[in-house]
SELO-151112 format. One record per atom (N, C-alpha, C, CB): residue in three letters; x, y, z; residue number from 1. Coordinates in steps of 0.2 Angstrom, whole numbers, plus 2048, in hexadecimal, padded with zeros to 3 digits. Glycine has a CB too. Example, Ala and Ser with C-alpha at 12.3 -4.5 7.8 and 13.67 -1.06 7.14 Angstrom:
<nodes>
NODE, aa, px, py, pz, i
NODE, ALA, 842, 7E4, 827, 1
NODE, ALA, 83E, 7EA, 827, 1
NODE, ALA, 842, 7F0, 827, 1
NODE, ALA, 839, 7EA, 82D, 1
NODE, SER, 840, 7F5, 823, 2
NODE, SER, 844, 7FB, 824, 2
NODE, SER, 840, 800, 827, 2
NODE, SER, 846, 7FD, 81D, 2
</nodes>
This chain:
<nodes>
NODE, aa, px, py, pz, i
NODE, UNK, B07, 501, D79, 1
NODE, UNK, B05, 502, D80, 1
NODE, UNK, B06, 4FB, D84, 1
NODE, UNK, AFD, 504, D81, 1
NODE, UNK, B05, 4F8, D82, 2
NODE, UNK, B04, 4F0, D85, 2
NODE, UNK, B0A, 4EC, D85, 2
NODE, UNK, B00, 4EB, D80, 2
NODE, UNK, B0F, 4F0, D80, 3
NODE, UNK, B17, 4EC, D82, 3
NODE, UNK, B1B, 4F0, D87, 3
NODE, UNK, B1C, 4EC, D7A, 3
NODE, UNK, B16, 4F6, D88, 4
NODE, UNK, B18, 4FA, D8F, 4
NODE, UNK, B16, 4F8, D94, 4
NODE, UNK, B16, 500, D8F, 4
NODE, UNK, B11, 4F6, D95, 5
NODE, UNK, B0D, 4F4, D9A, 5
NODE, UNK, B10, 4E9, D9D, 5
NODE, UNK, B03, 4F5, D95, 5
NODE, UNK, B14, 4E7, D98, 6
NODE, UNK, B16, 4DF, D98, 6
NODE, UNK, B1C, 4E1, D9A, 6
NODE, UNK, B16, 4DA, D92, 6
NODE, UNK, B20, 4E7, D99, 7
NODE, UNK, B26, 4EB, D9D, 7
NODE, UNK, B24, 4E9, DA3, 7
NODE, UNK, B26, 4F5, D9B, 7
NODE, UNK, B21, 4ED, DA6, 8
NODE, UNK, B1E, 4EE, DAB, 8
NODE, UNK, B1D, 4E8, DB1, 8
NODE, UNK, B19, 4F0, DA9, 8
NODE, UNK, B19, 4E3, DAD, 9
NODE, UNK, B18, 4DD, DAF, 9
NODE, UNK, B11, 4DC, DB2, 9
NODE, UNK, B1D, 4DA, DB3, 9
NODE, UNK, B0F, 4D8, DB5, 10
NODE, UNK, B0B, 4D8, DB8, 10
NODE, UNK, B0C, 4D5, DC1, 10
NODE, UNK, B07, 4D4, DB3, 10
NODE, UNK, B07, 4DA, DC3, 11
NODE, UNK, B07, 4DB, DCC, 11
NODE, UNK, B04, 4D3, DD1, 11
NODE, UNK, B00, 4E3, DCE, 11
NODE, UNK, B09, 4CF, DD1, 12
NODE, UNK, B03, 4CA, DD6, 12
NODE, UNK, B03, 4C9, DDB, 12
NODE, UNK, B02, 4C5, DD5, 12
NODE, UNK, B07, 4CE, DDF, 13
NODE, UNK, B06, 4CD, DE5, 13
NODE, UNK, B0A, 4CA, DEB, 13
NODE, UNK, B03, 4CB, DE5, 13
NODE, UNK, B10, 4C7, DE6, 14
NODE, UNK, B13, 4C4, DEA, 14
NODE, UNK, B1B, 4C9, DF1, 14
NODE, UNK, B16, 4BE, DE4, 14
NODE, UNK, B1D, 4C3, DF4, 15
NODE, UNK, B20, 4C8, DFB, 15
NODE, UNK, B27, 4CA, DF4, 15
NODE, UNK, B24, 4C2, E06, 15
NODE, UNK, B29, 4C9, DF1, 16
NODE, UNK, B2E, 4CD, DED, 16
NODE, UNK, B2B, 4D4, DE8, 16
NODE, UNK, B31, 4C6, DE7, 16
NODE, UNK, B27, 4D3, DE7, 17
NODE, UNK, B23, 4D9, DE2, 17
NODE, UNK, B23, 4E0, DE7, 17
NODE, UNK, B19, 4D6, DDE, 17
NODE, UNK, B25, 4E5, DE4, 18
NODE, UNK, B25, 4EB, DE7, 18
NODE, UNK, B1F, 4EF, DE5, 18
NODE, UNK, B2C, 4F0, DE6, 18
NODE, UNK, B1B, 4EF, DE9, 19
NODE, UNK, B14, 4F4, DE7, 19
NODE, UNK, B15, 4F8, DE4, 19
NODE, UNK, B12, 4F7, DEC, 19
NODE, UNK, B19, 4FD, DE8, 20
NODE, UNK, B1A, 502, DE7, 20
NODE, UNK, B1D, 506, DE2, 20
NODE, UNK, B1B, 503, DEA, 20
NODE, UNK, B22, 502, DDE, 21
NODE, UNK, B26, 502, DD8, 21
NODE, UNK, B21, 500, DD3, 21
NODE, UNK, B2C, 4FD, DDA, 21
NODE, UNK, B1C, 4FA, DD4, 22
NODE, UNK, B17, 4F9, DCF, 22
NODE, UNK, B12, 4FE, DCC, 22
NODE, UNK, B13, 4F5, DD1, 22
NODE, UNK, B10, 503, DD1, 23
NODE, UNK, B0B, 505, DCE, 23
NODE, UNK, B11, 50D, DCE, 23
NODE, UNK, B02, 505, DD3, 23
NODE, UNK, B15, 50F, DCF, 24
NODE, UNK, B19, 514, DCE, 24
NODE, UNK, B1E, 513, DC5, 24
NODE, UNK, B1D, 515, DD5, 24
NODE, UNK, B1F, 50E, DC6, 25
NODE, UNK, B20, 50C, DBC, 25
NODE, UNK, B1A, 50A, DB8, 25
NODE, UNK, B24, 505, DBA, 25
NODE, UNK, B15, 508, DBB, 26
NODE, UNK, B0C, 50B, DB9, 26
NODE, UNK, B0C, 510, DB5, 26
NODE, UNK, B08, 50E, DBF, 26
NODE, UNK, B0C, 516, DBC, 27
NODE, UNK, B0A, 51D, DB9, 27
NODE, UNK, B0F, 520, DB5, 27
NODE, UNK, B0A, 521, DBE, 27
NODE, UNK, B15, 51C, DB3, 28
NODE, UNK, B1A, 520, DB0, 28
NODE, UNK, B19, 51F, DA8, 28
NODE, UNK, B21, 51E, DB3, 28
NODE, UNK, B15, 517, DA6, 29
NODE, UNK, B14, 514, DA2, 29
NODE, UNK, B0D, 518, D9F, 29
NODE, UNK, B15, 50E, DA4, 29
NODE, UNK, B0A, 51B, DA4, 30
NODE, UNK, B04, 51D, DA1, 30
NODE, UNK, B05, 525, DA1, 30
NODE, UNK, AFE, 51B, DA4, 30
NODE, UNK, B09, 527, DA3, 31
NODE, UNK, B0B, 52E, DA2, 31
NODE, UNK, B0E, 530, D9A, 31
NODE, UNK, B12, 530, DA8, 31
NODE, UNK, B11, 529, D98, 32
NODE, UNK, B13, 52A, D92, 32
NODE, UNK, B0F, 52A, D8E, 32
NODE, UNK, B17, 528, D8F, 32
NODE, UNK, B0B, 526, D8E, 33
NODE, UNK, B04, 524, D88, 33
NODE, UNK, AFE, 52A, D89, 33
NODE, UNK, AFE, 51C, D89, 33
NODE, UNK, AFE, 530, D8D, 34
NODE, UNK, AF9, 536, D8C, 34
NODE, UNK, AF8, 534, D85, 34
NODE, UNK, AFB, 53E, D8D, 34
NODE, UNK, AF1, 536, D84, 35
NODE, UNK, AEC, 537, D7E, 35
NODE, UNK, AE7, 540, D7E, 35
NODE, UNK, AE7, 530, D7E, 35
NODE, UNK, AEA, 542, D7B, 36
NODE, UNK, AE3, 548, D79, 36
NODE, UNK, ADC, 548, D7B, 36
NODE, UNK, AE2, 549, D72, 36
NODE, UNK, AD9, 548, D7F, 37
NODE, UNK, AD4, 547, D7F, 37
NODE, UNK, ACF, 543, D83, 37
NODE, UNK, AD5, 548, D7B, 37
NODE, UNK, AD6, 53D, D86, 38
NODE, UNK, AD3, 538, D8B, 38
NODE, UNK, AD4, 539, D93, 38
NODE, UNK, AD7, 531, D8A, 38
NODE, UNK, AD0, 539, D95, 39
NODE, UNK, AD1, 539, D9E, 39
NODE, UNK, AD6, 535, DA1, 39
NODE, UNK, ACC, 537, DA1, 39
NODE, UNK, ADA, 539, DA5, 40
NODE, UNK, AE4, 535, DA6, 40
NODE, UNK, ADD, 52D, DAA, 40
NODE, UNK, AED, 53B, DB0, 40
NODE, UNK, AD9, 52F, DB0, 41
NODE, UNK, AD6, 528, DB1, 41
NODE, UNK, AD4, 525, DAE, 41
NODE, UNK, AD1, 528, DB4, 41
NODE, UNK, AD0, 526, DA8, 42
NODE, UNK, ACF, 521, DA3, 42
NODE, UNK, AD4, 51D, DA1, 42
NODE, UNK, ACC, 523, D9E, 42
NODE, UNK, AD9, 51F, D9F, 43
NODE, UNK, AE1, 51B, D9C, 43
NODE, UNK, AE3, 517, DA0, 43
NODE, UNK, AE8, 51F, D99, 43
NODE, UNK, AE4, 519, DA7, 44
NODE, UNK, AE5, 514, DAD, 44
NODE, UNK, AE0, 50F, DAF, 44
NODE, UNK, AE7, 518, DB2, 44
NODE, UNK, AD8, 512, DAE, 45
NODE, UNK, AD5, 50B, DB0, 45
NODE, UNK, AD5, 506, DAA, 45
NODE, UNK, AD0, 50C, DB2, 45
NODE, UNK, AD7, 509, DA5, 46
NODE, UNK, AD7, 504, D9F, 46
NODE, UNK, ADC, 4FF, D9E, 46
NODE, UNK, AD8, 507, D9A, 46
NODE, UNK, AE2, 502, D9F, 47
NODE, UNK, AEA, 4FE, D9F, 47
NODE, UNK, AEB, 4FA, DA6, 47
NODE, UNK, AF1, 504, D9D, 47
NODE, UNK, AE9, 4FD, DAD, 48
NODE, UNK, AEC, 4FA, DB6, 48
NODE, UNK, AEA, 4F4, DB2, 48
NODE, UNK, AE8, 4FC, DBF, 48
NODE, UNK, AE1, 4F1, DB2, 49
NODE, UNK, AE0, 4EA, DB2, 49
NODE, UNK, AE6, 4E4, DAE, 49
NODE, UNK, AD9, 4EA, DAE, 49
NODE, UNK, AEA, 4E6, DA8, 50
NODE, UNK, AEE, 4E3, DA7, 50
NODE, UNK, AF7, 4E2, DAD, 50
NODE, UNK, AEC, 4E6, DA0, 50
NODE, UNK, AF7, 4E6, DAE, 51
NODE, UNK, AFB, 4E8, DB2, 51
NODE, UNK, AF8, 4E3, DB8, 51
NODE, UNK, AFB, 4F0, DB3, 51
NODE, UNK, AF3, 4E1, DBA, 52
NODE, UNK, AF3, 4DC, DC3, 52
NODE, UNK, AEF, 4D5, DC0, 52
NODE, UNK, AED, 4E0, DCB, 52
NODE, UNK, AF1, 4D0, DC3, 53
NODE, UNK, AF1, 4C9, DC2, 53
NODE, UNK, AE9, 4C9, DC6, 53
NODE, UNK, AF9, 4C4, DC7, 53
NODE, UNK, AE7, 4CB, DC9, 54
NODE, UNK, AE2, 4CA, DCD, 54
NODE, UNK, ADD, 4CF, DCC, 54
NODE, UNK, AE3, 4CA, DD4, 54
NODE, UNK, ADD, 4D4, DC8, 55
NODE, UNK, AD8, 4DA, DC8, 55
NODE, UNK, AD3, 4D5, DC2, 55
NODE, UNK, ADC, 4E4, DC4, 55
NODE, UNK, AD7, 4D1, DBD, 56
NODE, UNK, AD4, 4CE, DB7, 56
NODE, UNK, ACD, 4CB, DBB, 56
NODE, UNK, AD9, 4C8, DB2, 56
NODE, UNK, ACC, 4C8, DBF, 57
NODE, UNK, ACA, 4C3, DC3, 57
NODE, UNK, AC2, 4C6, DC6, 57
NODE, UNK, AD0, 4C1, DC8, 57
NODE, UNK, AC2, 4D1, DC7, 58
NODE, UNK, ABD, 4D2, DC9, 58
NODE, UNK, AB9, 4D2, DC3, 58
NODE, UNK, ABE, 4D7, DCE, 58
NODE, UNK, AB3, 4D1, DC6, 59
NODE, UNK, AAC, 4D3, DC1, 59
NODE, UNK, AAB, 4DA, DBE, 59
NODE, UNK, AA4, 4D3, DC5, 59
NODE, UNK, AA8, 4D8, DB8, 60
NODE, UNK, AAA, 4E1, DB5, 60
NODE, UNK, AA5, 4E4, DB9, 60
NODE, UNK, AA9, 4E3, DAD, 60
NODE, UNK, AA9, 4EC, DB6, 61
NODE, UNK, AA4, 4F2, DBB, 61
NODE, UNK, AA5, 4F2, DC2, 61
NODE, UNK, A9C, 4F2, DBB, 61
NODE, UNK, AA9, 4EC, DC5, 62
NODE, UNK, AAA, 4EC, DCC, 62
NODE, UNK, AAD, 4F3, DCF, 62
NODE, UNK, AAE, 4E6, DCD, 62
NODE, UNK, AB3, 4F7, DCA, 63
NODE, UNK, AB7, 4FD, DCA, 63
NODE, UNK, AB2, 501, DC9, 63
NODE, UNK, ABC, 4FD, DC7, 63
NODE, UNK, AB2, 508, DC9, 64
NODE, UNK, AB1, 50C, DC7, 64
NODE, UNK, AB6, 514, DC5, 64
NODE, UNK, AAB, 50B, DCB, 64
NODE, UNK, ABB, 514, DCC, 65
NODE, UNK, ABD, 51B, DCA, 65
NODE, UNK, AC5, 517, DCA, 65
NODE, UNK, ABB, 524, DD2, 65
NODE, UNK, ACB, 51A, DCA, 66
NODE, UNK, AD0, 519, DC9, 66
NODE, UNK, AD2, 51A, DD1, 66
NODE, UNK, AD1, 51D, DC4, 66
NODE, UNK, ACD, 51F, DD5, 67
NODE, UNK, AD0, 51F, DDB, 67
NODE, UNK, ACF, 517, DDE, 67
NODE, UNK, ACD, 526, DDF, 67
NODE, UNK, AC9, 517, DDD, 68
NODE, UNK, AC5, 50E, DE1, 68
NODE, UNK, AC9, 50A, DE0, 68
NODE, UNK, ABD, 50B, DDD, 68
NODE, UNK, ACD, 50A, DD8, 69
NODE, UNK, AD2, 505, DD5, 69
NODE, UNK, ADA, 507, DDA, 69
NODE, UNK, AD4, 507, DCC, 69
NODE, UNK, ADB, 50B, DDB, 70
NODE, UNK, AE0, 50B, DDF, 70
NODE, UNK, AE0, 50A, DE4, 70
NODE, UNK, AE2, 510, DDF, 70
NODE, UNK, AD9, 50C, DE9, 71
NODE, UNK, AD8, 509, DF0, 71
NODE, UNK, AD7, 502, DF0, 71
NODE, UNK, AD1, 50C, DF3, 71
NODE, UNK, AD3, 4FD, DEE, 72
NODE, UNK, AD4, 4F6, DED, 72
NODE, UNK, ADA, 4F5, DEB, 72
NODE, UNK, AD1, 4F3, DE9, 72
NODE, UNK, ADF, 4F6, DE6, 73
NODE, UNK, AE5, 4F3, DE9, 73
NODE, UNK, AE8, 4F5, DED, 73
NODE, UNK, AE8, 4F2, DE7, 73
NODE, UNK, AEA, 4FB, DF0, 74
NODE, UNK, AEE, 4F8, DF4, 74
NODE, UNK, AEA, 4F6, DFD, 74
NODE, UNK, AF4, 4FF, DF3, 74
NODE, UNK, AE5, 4F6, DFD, 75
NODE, UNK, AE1, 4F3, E04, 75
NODE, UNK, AE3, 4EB, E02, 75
NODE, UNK, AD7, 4F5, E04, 75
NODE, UNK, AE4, 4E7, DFC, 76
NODE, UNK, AE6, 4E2, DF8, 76
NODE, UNK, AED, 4DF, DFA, 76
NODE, UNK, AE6, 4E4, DF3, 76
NODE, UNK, AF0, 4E5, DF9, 77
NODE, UNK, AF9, 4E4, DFA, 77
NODE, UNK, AFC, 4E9, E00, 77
NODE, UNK, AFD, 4E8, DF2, 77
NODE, UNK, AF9, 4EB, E04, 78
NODE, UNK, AFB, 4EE, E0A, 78
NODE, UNK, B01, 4EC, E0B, 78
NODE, UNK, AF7, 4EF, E0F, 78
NODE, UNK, B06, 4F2, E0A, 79
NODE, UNK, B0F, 4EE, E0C, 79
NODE, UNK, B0F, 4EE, E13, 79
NODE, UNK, B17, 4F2, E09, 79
NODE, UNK, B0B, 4F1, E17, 80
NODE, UNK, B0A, 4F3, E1E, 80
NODE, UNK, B09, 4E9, E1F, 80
NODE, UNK, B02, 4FB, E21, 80
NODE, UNK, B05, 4E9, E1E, 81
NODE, UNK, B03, 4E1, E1D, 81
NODE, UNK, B08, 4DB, E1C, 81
NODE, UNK, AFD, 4E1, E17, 81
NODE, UNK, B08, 4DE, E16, 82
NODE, UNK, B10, 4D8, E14, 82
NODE, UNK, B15, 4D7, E17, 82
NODE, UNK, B14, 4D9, E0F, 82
NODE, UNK, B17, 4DE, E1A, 83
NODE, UNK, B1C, 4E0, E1D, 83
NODE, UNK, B1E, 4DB, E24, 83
NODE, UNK, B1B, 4E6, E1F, 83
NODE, UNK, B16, 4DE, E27, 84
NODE, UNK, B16, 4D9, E2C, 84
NODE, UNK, B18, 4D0, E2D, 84
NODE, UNK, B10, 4DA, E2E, 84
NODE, UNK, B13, 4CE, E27, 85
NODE, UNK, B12, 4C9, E25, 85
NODE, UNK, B1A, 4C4, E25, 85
NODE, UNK, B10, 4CA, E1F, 85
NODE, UNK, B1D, 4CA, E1F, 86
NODE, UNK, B25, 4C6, E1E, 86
NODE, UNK, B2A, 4C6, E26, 86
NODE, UNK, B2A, 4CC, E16, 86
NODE, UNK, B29, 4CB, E29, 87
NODE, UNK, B2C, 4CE, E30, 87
NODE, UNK, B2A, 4C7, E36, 87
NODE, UNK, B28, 4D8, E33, 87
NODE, UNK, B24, 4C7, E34, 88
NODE, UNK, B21, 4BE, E38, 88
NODE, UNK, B24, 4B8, E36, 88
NODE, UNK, B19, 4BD, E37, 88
NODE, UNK, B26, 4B8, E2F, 89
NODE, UNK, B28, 4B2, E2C, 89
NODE, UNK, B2F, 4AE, E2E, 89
NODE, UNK, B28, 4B3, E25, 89
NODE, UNK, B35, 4B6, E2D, 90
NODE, UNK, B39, 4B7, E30, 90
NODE, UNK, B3C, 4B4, E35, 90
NODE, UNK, B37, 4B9, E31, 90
NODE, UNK, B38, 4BA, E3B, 91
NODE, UNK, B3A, 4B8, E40, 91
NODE, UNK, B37, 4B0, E43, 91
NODE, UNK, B37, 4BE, E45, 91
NODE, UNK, B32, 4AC, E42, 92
NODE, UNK, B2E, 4A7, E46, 92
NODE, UNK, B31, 4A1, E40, 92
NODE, UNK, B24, 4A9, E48, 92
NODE, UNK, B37, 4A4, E3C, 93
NODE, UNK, B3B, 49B, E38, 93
NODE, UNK, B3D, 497, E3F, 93
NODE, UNK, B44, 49D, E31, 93
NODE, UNK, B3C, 494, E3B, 94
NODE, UNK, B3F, 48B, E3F, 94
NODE, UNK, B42, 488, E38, 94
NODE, UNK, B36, 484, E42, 94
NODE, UNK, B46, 484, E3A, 95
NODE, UNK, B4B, 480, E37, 95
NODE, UNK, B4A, 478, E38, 95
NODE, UNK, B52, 481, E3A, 95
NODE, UNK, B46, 476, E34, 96
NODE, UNK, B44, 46F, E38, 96
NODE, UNK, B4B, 469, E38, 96
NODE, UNK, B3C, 46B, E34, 96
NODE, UNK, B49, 463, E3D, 97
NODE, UNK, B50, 460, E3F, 97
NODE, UNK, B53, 45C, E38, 97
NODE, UNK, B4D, 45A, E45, 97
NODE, UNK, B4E, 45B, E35, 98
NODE, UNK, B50, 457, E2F, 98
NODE, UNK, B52, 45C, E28, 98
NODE, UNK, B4B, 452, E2D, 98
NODE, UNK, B50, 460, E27, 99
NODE, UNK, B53, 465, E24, 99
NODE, UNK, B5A, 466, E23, 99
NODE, UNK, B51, 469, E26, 99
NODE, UNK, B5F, 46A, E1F, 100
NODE, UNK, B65, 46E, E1D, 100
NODE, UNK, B63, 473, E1E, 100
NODE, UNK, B68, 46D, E16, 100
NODE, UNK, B68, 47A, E1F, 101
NODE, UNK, B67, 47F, E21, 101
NODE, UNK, B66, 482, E19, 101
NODE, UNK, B6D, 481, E26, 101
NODE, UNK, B68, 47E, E15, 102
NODE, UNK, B66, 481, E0C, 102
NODE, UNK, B60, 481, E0E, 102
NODE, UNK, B69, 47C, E04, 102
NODE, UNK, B5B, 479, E0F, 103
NODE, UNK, B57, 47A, E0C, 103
NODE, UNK, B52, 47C, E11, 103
NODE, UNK, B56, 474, E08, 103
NODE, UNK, B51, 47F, E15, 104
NODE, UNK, B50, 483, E1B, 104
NODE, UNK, B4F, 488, E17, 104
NODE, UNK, B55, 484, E21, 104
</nodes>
């Protein structure tokens, strides 16, 4: 499970990492490890925490349902947010005088 899950990698957040692709090879990873008798939530709240760089960090029991785990991140990672973010970065570059356009 775990060499499936280091496949995967881990989520930190940065403007290159695709949300959306993260937690959709997520589910795909945990679609394959079904067990008899476990709650599909239980297996995902068990394995996501390895899967993000920053979930390690909350206090335990802070989670509770799988849905709660999904709403914190992505209110976390809102690409609506990023989007904007990187679309501001963008547009409002400057080239300072001493600079090269490389290192610009």
């Amino acid at each position: 499970m775990f060499q499936m899950l280091q496949k995967v990698g881990q989520f930190s957040g940065l403007p290159i990492e695709d949300l959306r692709l993260h937690l959709r090879v997520f589910l795909d990873v945990c679609d394959s490890l079904r067990q008899q008798g476990v709650p599909e939530d239980a297996l995902k709240l068990k394995l996501f925490p390895y899967s993000l760089a920053w979930l390690n960090a909350l206090p335990s029991g802070t989670v509770a349902s799988w849905n709660e785990l999904c709403q914190r991140f992505l209110l976390r990672y809102n690409p609506s947010n990023m989007n904007a973010k990187l679309r501001n970065d963008i547009t409002s570059f400057r080239q300072s005088e001493d600079d090269t356009l490389y290192e610009a």
